[in-house]
C-alpha positions in Angstrom: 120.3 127.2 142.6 117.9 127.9 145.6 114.6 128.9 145.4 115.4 133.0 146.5 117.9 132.9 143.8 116.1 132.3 140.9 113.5 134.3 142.5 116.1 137.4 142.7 117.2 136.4 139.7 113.7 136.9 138.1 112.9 139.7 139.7 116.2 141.5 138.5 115.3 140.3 134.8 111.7 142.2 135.1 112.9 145.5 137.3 115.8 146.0 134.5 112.9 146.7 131.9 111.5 149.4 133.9 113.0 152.5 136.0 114.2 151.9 139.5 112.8 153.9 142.4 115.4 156.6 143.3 114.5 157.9 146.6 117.0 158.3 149.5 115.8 155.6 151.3 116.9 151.9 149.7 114.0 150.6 151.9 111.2 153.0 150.0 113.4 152.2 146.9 113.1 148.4 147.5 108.9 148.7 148.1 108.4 151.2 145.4 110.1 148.4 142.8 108.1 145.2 144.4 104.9 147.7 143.3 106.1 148.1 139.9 107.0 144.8 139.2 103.5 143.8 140.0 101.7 146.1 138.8 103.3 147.4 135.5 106.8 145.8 135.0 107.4 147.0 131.7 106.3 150.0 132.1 109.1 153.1 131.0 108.5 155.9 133.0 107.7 156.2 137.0 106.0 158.7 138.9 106.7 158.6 142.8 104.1 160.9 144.4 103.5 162.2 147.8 103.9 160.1 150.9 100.8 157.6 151.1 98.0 158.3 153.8 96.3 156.0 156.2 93.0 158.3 156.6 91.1 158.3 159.7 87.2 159.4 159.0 85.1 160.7 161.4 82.4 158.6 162.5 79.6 160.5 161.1 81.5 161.2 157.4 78.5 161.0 154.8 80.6 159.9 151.7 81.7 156.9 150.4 85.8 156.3 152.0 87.9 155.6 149.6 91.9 154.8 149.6 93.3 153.9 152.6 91.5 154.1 156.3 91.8 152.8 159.6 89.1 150.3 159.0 90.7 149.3 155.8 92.3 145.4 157.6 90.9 142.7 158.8 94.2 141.6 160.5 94.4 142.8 163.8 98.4 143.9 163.5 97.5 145.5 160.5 95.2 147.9 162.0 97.3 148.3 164.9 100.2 149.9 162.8 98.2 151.9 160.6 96.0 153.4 163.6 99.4 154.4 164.8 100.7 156.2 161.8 96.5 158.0 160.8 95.9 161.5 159.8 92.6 163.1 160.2 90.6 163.7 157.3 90.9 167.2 156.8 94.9 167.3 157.5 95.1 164.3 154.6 93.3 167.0 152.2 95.3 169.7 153.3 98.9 167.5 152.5 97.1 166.4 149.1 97.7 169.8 148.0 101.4 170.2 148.5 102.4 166.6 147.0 106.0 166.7 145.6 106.3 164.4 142.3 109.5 162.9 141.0 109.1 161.7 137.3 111.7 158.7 136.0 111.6 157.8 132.7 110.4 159.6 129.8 106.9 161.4 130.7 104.2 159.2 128.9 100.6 161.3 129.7 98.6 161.6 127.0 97.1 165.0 128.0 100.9 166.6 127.6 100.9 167.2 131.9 104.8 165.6 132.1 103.6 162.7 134.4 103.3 158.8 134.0 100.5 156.8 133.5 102.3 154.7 136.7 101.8 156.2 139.9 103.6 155.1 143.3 103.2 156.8 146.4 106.2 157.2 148.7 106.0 154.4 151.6 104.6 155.1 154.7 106.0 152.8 157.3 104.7 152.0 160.9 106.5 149.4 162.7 107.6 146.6 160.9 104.7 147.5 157.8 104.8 149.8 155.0 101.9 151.2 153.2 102.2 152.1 149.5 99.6 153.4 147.1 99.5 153.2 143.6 97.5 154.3 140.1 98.7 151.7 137.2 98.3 152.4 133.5 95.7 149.3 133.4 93.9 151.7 135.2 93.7 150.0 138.5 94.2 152.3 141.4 95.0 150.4 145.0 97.8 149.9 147.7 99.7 147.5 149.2 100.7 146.4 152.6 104.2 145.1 153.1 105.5 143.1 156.0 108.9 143.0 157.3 110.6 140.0 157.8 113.9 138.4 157.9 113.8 137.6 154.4 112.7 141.7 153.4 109.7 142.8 152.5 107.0 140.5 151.7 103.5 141.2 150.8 100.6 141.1 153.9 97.7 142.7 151.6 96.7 144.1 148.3 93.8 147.0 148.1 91.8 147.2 145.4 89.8 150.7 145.4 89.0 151.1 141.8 89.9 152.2 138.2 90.5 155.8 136.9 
């Protein structure tokens, strides 16, 4: 058995304790999984928020930035693709507002709202990358950056921006 196999194999194993992505997009479906399994893979219920947000601040912006920006990378690619797909601060408030959630799994919030605990944003892909937020029920609230390859999607960068 190759090494992709029992890697698929493994993957398949954790994924089937937890709810699948169901978007209409397998590759958004296929990122939104890779999250979960990392981040909470037996987790029961999903929450797939709003599309993620590369933000770009203006240069005189007096607060601390938080979540994903243009100066987020250190790789030069990196940068390039998510300079290309940036929304101006003020526009990346105004689409905070009207964020459509789909809830899979049985609701597990503590405060009664009907959401999970386990938060994924929908992708946001720029050439052959993908951005995806996410809020886990350890608490830890980051993103990742996926690469295309031939292989799929593998893993350029993890964001740690804090806990809630």
């Amino acid at each position: 058995m190759t090494r992709r196999h029992i890697l698929l194999s493994v993957t398949f194993m954790l994924i089937g304790c937890t709810p699948s992505a169901d978007t209409d997009d397998g590759d958004a479906n296929r990122l939104v999984d890779q999250v979960v399994v990392r981040e909470a893979p037996f987790h029961q219920c999903l929450e797939i928020g709003g599309r993620t947000s590369v933000v770009e601040y203006p240069a005189d912006y007096p607060g601390p930035v938080l979540g994903l920006h243009t100066d987020s990378f250190d790789d030069e690619e990196l940068e390039l693709a998510a300079r290309a797909v940036a929304v101006p601060l003020d526009e990346a408030l105004r689409s905070e507002t009207a964020v459509r959630v789909r809830v899979i799994g049985e609701p597990d919030a503590v405060d009664g709202s009907a959401s999970c605990a386990l938060k994924v944003g929908y992708p946001l892909f720029s050439r052959d990358y993908a951005f995806v937020e996410f809020s886990a029920p350890s608490g830890t609230i980051g993103a990742y950056v996926f690469e295309r390859s031939f292989w799929g999607w593998r893993v350029a960068e993890r964001f740690h921006f804090g806990f809630w």
